[in-house]
C-alpha positions as CSV (number, residue, x, y, z in Angstrom):
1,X,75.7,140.4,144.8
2,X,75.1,138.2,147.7
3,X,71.7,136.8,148.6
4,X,71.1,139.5,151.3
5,X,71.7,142.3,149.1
6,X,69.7,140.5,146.6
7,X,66.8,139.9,148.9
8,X,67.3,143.7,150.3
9,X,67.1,145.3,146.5
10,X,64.2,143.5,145.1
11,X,60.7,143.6,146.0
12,X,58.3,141.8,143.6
13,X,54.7,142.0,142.8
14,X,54.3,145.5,144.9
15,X,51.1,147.2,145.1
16,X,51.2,150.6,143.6
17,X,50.0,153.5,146.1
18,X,46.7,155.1,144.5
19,X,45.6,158.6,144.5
20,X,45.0,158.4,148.0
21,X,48.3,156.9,148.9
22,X,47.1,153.3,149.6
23,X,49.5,150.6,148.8
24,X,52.1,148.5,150.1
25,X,54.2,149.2,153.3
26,X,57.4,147.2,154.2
27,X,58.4,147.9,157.6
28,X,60.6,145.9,159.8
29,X,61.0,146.7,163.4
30,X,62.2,145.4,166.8
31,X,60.3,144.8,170.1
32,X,62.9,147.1,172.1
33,X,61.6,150.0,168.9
34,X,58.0,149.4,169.3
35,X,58.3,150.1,172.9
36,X,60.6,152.9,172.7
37,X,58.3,154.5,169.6
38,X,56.0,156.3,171.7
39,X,58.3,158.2,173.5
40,X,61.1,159.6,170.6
41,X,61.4,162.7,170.7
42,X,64.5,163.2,168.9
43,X,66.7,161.6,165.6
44,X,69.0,162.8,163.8
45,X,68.5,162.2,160.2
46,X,71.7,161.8,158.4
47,X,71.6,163.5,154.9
48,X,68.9,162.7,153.9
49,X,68.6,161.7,149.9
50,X,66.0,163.3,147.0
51,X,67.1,162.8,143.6
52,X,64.5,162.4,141.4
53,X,63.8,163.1,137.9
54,X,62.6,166.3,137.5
55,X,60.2,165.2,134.4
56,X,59.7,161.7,132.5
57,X,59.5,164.0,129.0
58,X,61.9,162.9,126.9
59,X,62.1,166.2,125.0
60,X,62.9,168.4,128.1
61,X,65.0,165.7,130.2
62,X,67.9,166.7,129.1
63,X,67.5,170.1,130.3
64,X,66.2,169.5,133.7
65,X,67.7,166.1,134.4
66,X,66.8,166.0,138.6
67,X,65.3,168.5,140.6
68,X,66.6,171.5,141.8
69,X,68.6,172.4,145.1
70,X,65.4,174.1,146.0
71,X,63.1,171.0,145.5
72,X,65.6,168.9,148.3
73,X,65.3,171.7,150.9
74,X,61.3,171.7,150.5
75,X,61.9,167.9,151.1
76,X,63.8,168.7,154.0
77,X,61.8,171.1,155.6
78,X,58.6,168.4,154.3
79,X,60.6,165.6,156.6
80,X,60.8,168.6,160.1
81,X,57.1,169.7,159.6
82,X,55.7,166.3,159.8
83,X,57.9,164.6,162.3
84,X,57.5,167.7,164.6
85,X,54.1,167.0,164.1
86,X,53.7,164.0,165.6
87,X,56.0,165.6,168.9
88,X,59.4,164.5,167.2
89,X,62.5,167.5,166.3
90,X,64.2,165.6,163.4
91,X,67.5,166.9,163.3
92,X,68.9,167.0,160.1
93,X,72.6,166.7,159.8
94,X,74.9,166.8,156.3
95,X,72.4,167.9,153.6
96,X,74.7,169.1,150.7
97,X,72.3,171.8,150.3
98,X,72.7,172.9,153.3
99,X,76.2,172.1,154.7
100,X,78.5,175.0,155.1
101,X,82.1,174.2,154.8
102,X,83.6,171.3,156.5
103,X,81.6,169.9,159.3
104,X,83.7,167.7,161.7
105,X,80.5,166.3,163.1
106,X,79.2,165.1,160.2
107,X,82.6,163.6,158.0
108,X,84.2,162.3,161.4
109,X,81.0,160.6,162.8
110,X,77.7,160.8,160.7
111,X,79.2,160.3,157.1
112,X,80.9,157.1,158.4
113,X,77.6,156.1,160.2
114,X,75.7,156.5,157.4
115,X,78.4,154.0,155.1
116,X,78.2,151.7,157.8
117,X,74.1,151.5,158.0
118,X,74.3,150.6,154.4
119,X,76.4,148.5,154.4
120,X,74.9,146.5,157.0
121,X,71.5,146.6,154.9
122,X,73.4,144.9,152.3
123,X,74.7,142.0,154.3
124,X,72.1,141.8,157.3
125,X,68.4,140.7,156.9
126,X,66.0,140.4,159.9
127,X,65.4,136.9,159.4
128,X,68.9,135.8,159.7
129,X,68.9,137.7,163.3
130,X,65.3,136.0,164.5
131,X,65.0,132.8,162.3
132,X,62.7,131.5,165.2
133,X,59.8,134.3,164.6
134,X,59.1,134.2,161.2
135,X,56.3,136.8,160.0
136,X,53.9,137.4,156.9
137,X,52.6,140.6,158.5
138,X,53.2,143.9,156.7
139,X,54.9,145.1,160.0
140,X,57.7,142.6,161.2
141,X,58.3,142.8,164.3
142,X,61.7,140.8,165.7
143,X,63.1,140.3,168.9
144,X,66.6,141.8,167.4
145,X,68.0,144.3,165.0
146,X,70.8,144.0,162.1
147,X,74.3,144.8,164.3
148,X,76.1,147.7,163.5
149,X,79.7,148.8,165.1
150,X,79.5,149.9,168.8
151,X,82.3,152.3,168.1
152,X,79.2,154.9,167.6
153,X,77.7,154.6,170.8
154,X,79.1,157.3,172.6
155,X,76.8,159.9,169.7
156,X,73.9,159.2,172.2
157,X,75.7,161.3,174.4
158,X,77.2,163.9,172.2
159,X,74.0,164.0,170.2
160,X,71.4,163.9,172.8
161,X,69.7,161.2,171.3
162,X,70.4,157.6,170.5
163,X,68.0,157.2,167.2
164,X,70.1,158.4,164.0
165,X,68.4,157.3,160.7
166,X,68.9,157.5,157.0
167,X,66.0,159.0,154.8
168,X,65.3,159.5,151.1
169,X,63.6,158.6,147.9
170,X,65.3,156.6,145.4
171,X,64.3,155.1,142.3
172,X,62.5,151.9,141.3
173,X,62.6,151.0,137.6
174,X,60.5,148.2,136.3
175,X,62.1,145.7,134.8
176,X,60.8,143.5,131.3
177,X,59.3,140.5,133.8
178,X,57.0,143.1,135.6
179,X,59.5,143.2,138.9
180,X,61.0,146.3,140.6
181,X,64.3,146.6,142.2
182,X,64.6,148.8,145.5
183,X,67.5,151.2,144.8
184,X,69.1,153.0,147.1
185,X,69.4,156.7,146.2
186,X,73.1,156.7,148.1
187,X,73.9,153.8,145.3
188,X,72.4,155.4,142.5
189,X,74.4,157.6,139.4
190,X,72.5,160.9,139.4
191,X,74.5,161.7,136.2
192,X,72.5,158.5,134.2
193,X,68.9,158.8,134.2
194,X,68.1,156.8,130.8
195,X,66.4,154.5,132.3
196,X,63.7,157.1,133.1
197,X,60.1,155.9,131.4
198,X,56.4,156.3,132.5
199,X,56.7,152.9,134.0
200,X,59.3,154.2,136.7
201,X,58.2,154.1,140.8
202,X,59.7,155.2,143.6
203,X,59.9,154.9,146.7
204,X,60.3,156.5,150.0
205,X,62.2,154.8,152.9
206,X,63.3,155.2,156.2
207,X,65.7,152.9,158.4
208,X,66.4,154.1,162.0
209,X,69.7,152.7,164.1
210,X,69.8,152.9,168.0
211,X,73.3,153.4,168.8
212,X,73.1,152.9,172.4
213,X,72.2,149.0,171.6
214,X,74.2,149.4,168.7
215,X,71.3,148.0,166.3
216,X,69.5,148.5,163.3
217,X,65.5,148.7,164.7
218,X,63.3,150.3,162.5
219,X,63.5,149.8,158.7
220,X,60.5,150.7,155.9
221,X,59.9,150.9,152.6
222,X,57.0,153.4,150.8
223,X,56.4,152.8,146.9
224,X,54.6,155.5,145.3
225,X,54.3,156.8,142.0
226,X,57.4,158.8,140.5
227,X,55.0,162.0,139.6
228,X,53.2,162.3,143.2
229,X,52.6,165.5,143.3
230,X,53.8,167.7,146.7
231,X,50.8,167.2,148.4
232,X,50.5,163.4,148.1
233,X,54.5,163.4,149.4
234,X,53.4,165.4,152.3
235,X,50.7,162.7,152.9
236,X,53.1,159.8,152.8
237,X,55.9,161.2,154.8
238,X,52.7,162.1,157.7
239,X,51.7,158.8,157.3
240,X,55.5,157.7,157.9
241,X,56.0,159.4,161.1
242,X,52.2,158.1,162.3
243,X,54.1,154.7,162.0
244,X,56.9,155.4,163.8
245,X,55.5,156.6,166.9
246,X,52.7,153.7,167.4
């Protein structure tokens, strides 16, 4: 694991979100983002991921071990609601649940994107792009983003948009010292919940790439508690899309 995916994966000392959703924020995001924020009106979300745990009983696990088909597609519709709330149509693109046969679209272009955004992630930090602006602040904000391939550019075009952005919640498990590694639901066996106790978190992310400048610009991370009820996920995905747009 190199020190990028290292640095990526772990976040230490995190303040848990409360009842009412209070806690820590990490968000990275460039000046050319922050400027464009305002005005978005369109991303396409690219499959976005929700597999969680459907209960942290040990006696029932086994017979519910993730939510159902139906509890994604509330998330789905959970992510529309609340980013057409704040003026934006999230296009979603590629949710197994809802895919019918085979999408060109979305294996030719989105699936690839999608590999390629992680990937990045895992060998790209803002820091090593700006190691001129360093910041404590909750929100970074950097002069560039993480570099992805230019051969997606021309999706602005065929999409009508050049945001495209990866979404989920994924798992946090504490570990014996007290720390919490930030797991990527795409890199996570659904089939191998064992680690599941009352001391799991989670946590809700979303990282946004501009293809037209072929960049990584907006990246954040949400820890909340693994049995948040729907209304407090509502809550934090509002709050979410409040961020984006500021």
């Amino acid at each position: 694991m190199t020190n990028h995916f290292a640095s990526f994966l772990l976040i230490i000392s995190v303040t848990l979100f409360s009842a009412c959703n209070t806690g820590r924020v990490y968000i990275d995001q460039t000046d050319s983002f922050e400027i464009a924020g305002k005005d978005i009106k369109h991303i396409i979300s690219i499959s976005p991921n929700f597999n969680l745990p459907a209960t942290l009983d040990p006696i029932i696990t086994d017979k519910r071990p993730v939510l159902s088909s139906r509890d994604a597609i509330w998330f789905y519709q959970t992510l529309t609601d609340n980013a057409k709330n704040h003026g934006i149509y999230l296009q979603i693109e590629g949710a197994a649940e809802t895919i019918e046969g085979y999408n060109s679209n979305y294996f030719n272009y989105l699936a690839p994107l999608k590999r390629e955004i992680l990937q990045v992630l895992s060998l790209q930090d803002f820091e090593d792009v700006n190691p001129q602006n360093p910041d404590v602040k909750p929100t970074k904000k950097h002069q560039n983003g993480l570099i992805i391939s230019s051969h997606y550019s021309h999706l602005a075009e065929k999409y009508g948009t050049p945001y495209f952005a990866i979404q989920g919640i994924s798992f946090v498990p504490k570990n014996e010292n007290g720390e919490q590694e930030l797991l990527m639901a795409a890199a996570l066996p659904t089939d191998n919940l064992s680690f599941v106790t009352v001391n799991v978190e989670t946590v809700y992310y979303t990282v946004i790439v501009d293809v037209s400048l072929s960049q990584i610009v907006y990246r954040e991370f949400r820890v909340i508690k693994i049995n948040s009820n729907q209304k407090q996920f509502n809550a934090i995905i509002n709050d979410s899309f409040s961020t984006i747009i500021k």
